[in-house]
C-alpha positions in Angstrom: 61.2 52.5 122.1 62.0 52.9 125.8 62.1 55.8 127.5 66.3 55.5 127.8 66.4 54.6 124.2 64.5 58.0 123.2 66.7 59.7 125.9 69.7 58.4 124.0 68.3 59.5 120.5 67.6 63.0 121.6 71.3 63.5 122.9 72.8 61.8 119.8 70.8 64.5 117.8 71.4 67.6 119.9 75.5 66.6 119.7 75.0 66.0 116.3 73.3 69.7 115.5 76.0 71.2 117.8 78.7 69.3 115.9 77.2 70.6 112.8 77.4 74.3 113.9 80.4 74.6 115.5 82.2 72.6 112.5 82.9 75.9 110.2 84.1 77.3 112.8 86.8 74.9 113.5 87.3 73.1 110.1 90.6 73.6 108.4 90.3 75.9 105.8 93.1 74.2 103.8 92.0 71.0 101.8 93.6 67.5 102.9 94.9 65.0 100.4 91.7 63.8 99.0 90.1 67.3 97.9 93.6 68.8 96.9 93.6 65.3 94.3 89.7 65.9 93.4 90.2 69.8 92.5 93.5 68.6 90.2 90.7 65.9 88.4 88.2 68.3 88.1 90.2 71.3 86.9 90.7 69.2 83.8 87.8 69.6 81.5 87.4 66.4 80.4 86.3 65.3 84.0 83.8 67.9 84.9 80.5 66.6 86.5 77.7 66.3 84.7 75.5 67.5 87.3 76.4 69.9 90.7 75.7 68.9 94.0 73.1 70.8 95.4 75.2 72.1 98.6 78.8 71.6 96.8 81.7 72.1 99.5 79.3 71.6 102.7 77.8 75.2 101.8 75.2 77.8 100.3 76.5 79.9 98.1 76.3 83.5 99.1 75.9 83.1 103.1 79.0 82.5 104.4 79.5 81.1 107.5 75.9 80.8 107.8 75.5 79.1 105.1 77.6 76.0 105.8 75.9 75.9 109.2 72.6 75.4 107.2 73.9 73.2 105.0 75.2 71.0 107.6 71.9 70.9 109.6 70.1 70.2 106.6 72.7 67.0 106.1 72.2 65.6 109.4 68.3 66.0 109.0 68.4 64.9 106.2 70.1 61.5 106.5 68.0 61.3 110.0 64.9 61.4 107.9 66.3 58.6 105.5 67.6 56.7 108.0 64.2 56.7 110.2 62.0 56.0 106.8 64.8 52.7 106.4 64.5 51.8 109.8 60.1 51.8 109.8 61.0 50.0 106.4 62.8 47.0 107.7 61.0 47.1 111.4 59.6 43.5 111.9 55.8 43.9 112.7 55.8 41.0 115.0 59.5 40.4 116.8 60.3 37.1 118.3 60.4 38.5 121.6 56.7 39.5 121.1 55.5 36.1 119.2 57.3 34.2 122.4 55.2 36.5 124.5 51.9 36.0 122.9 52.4 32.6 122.9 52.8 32.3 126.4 49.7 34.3 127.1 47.8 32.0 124.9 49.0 29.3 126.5 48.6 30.5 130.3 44.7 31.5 129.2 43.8 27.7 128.2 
C-alpha cells in the first residue's frame, strides 16, 4: 500500500469513529418509516425473533448515550476487521503488474 493510500485509510477511519460518536447526538430520536413498520411486525407475537441482536437499536443496554457511542465504534471496527480479513482473503499473491515486472527483469538479466 502506498504511503497516500494509507494516508487515505487513516482519514476514512478517523471520519468514520467521529461519525460514529457524534451520531447519538444528532440522530432523530423519532423512528422513520421503516422501524415505525418493523415495531408494528414485531409487536405481533407471532413474528418475534428467535434470537436478539447483540446491540439491538445501535445500543448497550443500561449506558445511555454512552452506550450507543460504544456500540457504534464497535460496528465500524468491527466490519473494518471483516472487511480487512476479506480483502487479505481475495489479495492476488502475484498481480499482473508485478508478473509483467518480473518478467521484464528476467528478460533484461539474459
Amino acid at each position: 500500500m502506498s504511503n497516500n493510500d494509507r494516508k487515505l485509510v487513516i482519514a476514512a477511519v478517523i471520519l468514520c469513529m467521529v461519525i460514529g460518536i457524534l451520531a447519538p447526538f444528532i440522530a432523530s430520536s423519532y423512528p422513520d418509516g421503516l422501524e415505525k413498520s418493523a415495531e408494528q411486525l414485531i409487536s405481533n407475537p407471532n413474528t418475534e425473533p428467535a434470537v436478539n441482536a447483540p446491540m439491538s437499536g445501535y445500543s448497550i443496554t443500561g449506558l445511555g448515550k454512552l452506550g450507543k457511542i460504544v456500540a457504534m465504534i464497535l460496528g465500524i471496527l468491527g466490519t473494518l476487521v471483516i472487511a480487512y480479513i476479506f480483502a487479505m482473503l481475495i489479495k492476488r499473491r502475484n498481480p499482473p503488474e508485478a508478473s509483467e515486472e518480473l518478467d521484464f527483469l528476467r528478460r533484461k538479466k539474459l
